[in-house]
N, C-alpha and C positions, 0 to 999 in steps of 0.2 A: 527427590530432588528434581525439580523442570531441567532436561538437557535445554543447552544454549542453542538456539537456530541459527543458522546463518542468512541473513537479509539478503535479496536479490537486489539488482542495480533496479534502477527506476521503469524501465522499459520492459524487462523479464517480469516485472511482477505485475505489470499493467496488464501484457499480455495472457499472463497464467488467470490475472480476474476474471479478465474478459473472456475465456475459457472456460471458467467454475461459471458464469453468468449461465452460458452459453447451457451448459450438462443442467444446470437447475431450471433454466426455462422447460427443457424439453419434458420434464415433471416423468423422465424412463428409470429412474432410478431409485432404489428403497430410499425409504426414510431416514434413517441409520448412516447412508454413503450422503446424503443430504444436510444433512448436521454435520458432518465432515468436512462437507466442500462448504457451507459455513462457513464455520468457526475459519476454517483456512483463508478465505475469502476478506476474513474481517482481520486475521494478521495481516495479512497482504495490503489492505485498505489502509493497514497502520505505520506499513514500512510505506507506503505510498506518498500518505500525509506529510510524515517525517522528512522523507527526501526534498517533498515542495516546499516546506518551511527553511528547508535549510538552504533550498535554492531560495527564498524571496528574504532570508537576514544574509544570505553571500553577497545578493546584486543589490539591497537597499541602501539607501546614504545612510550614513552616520551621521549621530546628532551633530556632532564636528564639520563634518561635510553640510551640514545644510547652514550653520552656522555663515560660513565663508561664503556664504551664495550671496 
């Protein structure tokens, strides 16, 4: 069974990527801790997306709203 994760806010996960970036440039680490901060990297990437999408259907018109324009 996958345990459930819990999503960070938009800015904690920004900053943890830009972090995991930061450990993978430096190329100091096994292969093995590299795949890790991957994979992590690429949830992160995905709670990321998720939060901008749902910031740009919060602030866009509705077909209703453009409708009345």
């Amino acid at each position: 069974m996958v345990a459930k994760r819990k999503k960070l806010e938009y800015e904690a996960a920004v900053s943890e990527l830009e972090s995991l970036v930061e450990r993978l440039e430096k190329g100091d680490i096994s292969l093995e801790e590299s795949l890790k901060l991957y994979e992590r990297g690429v949830l992160l990437t995905r709670d990321c997306q998720e939060a901008l999408q749902a910031c740009l259907l919060y602030t866009s018109p509705s077909p209703r709203d453009k409708r009345q324009s």
